[in-house]
C-alpha positions in Angstrom: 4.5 31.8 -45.5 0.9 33.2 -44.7 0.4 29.5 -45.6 2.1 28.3 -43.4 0.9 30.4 -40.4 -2.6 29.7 -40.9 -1.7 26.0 -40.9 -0.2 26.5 -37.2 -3.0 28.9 -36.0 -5.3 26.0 -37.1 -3.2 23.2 -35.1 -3.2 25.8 -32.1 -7.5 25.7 -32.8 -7.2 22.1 -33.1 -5.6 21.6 -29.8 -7.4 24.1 -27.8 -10.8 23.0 -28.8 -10.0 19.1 -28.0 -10.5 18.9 -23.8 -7.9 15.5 -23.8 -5.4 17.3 -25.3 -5.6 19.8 -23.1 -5.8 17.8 -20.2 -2.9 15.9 -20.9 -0.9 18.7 -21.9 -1.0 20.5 -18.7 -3.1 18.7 -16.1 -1.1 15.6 -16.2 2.0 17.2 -15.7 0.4 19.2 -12.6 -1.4 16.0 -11.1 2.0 14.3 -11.4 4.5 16.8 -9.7 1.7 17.2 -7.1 1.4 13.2 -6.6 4.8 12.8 -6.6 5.9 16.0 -4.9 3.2 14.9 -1.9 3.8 11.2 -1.8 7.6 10.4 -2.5 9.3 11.1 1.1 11.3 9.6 3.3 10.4 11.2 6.7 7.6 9.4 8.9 5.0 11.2 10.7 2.2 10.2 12.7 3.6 6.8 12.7 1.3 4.9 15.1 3.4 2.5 17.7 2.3 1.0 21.0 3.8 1.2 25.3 4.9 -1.1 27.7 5.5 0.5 30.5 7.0 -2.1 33.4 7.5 0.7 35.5 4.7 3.7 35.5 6.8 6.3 37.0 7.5 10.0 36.5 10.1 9.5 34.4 8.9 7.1 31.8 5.3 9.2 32.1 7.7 12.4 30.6 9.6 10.1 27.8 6.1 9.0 26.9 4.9 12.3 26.6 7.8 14.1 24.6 7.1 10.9 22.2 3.4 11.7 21.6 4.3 16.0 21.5 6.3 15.4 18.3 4.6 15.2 15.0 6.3 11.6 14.3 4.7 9.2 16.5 1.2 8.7 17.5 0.4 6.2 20.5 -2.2 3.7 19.7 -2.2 1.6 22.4 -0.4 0.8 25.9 0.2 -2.8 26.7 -0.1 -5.0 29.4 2.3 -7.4 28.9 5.1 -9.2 26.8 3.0 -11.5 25.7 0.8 -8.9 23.3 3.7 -7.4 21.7 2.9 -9.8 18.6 -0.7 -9.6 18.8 -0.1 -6.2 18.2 2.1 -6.3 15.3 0.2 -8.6 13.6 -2.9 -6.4 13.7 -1.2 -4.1 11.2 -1.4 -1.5 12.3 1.2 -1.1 15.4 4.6 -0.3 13.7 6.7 0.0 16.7 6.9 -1.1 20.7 8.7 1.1 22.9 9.7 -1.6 26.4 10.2 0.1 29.4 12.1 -2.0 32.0 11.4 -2.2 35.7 12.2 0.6 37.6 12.8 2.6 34.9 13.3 5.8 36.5 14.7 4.3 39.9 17.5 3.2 38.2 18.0 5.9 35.8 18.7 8.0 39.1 20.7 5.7 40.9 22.8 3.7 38.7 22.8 6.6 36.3 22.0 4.3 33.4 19.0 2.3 32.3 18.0 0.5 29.0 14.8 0.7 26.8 14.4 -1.6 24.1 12.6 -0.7 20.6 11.1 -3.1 19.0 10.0 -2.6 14.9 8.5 -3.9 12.6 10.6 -4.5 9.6 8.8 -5.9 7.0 9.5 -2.3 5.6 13.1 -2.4 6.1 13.4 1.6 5.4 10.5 2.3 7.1 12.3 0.6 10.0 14.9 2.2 10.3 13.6 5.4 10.0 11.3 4.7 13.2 14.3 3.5 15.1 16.5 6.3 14.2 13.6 9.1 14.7 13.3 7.4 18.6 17.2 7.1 19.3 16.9 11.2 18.0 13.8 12.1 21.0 15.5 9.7 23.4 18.8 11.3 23.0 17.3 14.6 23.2 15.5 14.4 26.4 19.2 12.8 27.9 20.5 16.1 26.6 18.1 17.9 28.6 18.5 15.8 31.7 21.8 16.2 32.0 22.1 19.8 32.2 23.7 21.2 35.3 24.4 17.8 36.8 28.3 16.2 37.4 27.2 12.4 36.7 25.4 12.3 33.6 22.4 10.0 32.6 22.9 7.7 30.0 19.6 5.8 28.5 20.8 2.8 26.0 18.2 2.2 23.4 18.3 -1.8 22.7 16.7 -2.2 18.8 15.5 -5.5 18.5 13.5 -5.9 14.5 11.0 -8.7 14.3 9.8 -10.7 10.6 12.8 -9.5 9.1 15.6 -9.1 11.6 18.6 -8.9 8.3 16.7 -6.1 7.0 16.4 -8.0 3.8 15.1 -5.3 1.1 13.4 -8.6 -1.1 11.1 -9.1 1.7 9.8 -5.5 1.0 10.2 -5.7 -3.1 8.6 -9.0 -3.7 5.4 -8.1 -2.2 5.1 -5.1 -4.1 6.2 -6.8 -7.2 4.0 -9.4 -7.3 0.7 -7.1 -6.7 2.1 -4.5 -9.3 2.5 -7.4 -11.8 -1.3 -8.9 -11.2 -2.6 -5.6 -10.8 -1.3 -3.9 -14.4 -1.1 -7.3 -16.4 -4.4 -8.3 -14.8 -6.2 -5.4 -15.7 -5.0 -5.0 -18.9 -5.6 -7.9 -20.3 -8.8 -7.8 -19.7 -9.3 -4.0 -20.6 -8.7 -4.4 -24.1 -11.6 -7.4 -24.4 -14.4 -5.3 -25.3 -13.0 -2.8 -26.9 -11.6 -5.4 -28.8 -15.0 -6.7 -30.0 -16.0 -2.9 -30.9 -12.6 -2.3 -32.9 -13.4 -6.0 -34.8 -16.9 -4.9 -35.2 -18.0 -8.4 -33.5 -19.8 -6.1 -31.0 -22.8 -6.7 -32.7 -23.1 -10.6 -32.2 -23.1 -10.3 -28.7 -25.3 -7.2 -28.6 -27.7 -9.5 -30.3 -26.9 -12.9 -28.8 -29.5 -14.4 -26.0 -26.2 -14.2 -23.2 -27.3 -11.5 -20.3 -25.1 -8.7 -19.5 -23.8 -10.4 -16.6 -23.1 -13.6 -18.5 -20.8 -11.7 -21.0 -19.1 -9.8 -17.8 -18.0 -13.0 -16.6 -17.6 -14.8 -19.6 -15.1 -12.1 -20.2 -13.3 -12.8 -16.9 -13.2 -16.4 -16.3 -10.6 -17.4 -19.0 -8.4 -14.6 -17.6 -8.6 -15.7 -14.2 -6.7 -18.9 -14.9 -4.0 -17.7 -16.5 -3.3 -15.0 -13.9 -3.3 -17.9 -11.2 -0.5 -19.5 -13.2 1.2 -16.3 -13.6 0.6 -15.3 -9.8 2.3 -19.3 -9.1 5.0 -18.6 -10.7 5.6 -15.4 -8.8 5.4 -16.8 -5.8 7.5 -19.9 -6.8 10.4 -17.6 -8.1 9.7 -15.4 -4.7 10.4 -18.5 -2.7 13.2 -20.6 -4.4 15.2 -17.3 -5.7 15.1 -15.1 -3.7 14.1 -17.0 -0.5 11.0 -15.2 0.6 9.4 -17.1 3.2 5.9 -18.0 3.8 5.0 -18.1 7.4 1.5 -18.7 7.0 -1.0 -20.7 5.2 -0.2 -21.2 1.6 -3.9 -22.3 0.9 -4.8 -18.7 2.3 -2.2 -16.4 0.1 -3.5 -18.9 -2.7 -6.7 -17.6 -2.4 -6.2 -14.1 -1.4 -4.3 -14.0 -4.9 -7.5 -15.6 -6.7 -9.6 -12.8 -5.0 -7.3 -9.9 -6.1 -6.8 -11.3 -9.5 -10.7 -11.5 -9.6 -10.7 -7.9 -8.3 -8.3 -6.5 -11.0 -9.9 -8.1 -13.9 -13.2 -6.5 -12.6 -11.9 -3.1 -12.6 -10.2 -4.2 -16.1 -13.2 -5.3 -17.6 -14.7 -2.0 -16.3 -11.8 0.2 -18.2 -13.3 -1.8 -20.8 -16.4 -0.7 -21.2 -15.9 2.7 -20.6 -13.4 2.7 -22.9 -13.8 3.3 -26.8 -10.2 1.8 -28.3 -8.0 -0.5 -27.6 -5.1 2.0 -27.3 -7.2 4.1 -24.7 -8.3 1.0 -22.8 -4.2 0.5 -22.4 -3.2 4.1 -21.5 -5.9 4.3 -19.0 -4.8 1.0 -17.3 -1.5 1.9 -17.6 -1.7 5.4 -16.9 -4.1 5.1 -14.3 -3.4 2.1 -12.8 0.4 2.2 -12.4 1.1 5.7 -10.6 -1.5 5.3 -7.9 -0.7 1.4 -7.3 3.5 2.4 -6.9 2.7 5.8 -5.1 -0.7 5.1 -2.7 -0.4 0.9 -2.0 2.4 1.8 0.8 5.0 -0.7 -1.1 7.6 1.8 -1.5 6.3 5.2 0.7 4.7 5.1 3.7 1.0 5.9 3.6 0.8 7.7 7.0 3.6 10.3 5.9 1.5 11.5 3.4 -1.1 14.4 3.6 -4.5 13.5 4.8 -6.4 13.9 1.1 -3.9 11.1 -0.1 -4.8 9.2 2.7 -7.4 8.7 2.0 -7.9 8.5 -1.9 -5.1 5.2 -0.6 -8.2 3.4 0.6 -10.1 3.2 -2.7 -6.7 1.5 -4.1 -7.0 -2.0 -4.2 -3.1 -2.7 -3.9 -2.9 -1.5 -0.9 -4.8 -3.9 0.8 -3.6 -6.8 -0.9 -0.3 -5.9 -0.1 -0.9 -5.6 4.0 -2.4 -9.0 3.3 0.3 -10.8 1.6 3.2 -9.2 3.6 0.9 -10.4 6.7 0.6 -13.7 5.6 4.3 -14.4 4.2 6.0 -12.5 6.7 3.9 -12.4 9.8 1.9 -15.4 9.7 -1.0 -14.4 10.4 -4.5 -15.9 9.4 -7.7 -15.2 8.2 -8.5 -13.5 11.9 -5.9 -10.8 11.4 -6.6 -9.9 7.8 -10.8 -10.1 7.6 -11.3 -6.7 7.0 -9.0 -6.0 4.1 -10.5 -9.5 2.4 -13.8 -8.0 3.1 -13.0 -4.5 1.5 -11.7 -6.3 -1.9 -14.8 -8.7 -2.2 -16.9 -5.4 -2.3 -14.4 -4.0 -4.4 -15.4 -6.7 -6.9 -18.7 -6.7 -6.5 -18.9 -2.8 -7.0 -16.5 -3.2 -10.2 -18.4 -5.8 -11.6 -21.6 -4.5 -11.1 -20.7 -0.8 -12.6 -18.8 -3.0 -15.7 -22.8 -4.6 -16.0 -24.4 -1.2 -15.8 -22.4 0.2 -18.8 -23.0 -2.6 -21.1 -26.7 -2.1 -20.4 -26.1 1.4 -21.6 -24.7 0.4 -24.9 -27.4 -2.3 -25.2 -29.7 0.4 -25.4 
């Protein structure tokens, strides 16, 4: 028995001396209930949406304001006219348009009854809805309040008008998502395994001692990866298409190559697990582990990023998913072109480059 005691009180040793075991004993389970506890929700706030406001008067001055008071909604911009509405949804960033008609408050006094029209953006059909049903909630509030201690009571009809996916269709949200999840997990692990492959074979040494640079190795490593996660990414889209009938408004030259540049992007940051890396087995847990929460959680394909709390927020913008995915839902769903989405394209080449670049670093390390 003593035997046996001293056997656990070693294991207990054991554990508390090794800092991984420990971490993933009880700083896992904490980071996850915090991640998830902070980023799984289903209320909006600070959901940013734009004005067009035909009539400028009193009344639609207070609806405006009780709008912006509430935690919910954030005005970003008021328009001018009609004809921006789209401009502004295609920006990205506008989620909702709240149209005031003519004479907004004229007619709410004397005809007792006046319409407002909400228009959403539904490529996120939950998301959607939840900003429609969060403005019918303030509108039908203030009517409450309005009404109070008068015989002929006010009645303001919202009209809900969704644009780029008036049905609501849940694939147009899923396939998105989907398809970066897919290229960003099998993408970077593939290639995350490659060098720790080499070190696990012990054919390390033949290209620590072969006349190909750093860099040449890097890319060498990438390249053959590349192709086969274009045919992978072409039959994603294909199945997207003919199956499910996901439509692509915009160029398919342009999706086609802001796929190549996130493929190029994930293999980079997989070739980067991979030299950090010491096994083959911790290459995969750390691409899987730390790829797969963050990409589902932060990339805004399921949650909405602007409902979460500020230091989520921003550790979202260091996630490469997340910009790929406001460029293919632009680009399938929208229609927009290179114009529109600039910025995010710009923000995964540097992504690259930064990847790649850190991946040559370390394997000058280990040359040494």
């Amino acid at each position: 028995m003593k035997r046996f005691t001293g056997f656990i009180k070693k294991e207990f040793y054991h554990i508390f001396r090794d800092r991984r075991s420990l971490f993933i004993l009880f700083g896992m389970p904490i980071a996850q209930i915090l991640l998830f506890g902070f980023a799984i929700t289903n209320e909006i706030n600070n959901v940013d949406i734009a004005i067009l406001d035909h009539s400028k008067d009193a009344t639609t001055e207070e609806i405006i304001n009780k709008i912006s008071a509430s935690k919910y909604f954030s005005i970003k911009q008021m328009i001018g006219r009609e004809a921006e509405i789209e401009t502004a949804f295609k920006n990205g960033k506008i989620k909702a348009v709240l149209n005031f008609e003519n004479d907004f408050g004229k007619k709410l006094v004397k005809e007792s009854k006046v319409t407002i029209q909400i228009i959403t953006d539904a490529t996120d059909p939950n998301t959607a809805n939840s900003i429609t049903n969060y403005l019918n909630a303030i509108l039908q509030n203030y009517q409450q309040s309005e009404n109070r201690g008068i015989q002929i009571e006010y009645q303001i009809i919202p009209k809900t008008r969704m644009v780029y996916n008036p049905e609501l269709k849940s694939v147009f949200m899923f396939v998105p998502g989907v398809m970066t999840i897919i290229l960003m997990l099998v993408s970077a692990m593939m290639t995350s395994i490659s060098i720790t492959r080499e070190k696990e074979l012990g054919t390390m040494e033949i290209l620590l001692v072969s006349p190909l640079k750093p860099f040449q190795v890097i890319v060498g490593k990438v390249v053959p990866y590349i192709f086969l996660s274009i045919i992978n990414a072409a039959v994603i889209v294909l199945l997207s298409i003919f199956l499910f009938g996901m439509p692509v408004q915009g160029s398919l030259f342009l999706l086609g190559a802001e796929s190549v540049l996130f493929i190029i992007t994930s293999l980079a940051l997989g070739i980067l697990i991979s030299t950090i890396a010491e096994t083959q087995q911790s290459a995969m847990m750390i691409s899987l582990m730390g790829l797969m929460l963050p990409v589902i959680l932060l990339s805004g394909f399921i949650f909405p990023i602007t409902s979460m709390p500020e230091p989520l927020q921003i550790i979202s913008h260091i996630i490469p998913a997340k910009w790929f995915i406001i460029i293919i839902k632009g680009i399938m769903l929208k229609g927009i072109g290179m114009s529109f989405i600039w910025k995010e394209t710009l923000i995964l080449i540097a992504m690259t480059v930064f990847f790649i670049g850190l991946s040559v670093k370390k394997y000058k390390i280990r040359l040494e």
